[in-house]
C-alpha positions, 0 to 999 in steps of 0.5 A: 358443622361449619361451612369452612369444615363441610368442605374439607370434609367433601374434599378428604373424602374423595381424596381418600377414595383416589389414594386408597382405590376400593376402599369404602368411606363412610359418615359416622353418626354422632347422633348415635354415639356422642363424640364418635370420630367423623369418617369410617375408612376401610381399606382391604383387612384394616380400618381408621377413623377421621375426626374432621376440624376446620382448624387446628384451633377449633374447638372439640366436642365432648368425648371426642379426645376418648373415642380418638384415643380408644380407637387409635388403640385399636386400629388408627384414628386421628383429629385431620384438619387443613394443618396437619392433613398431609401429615395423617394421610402419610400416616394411613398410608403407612397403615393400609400399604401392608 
């Protein structure tokens, strides 16, 4: 992970944590399962996913587009870069106020 994409990652995370009080945020492995979105948030009964870039431009792993798709499927999942942050965070939001 790039340093420009470490960073947003540090500064979502603690941003999540603010927006949403309680909720638990949590690092995904994608050692364990190639592709898997970056971020696990749980927020009172509901559940996302984050998949971090650095850019709208940067490029994505293998599987990522699948394990998005799937997951948004079953709850919320997104790609969240600089671009479109304010964006995906209405969106969850959205999600987790009912």
């Amino acid at each position: 992970m790039s340093k420009v994409e470490s960073k947003f990652q540090s500064d979502l995370k603690k941003e999540l944590k603010e927006r949403f009080p309680g909720c638990i945020v949590t690092k995904l492995d994608s050692g364990d399962i190639q592709g898997i979105p970056d971020l696990l948030i749980l927020y009172k009964d509901k559940w996302a996913t984050l998949e971090n870039k650095r850019s709208a431009k940067a490029p994505k792993q293998p599987n990522q587009e699948y394990y998005v798709n799937t997951m948004n499927n079953m709850s919320f999942s997104r790609f969240i870069f600089p671009e479109n942050k304010d964006e995906v965070l209405k969106d969850l939001t959205n999600l987790f106020k009912d």
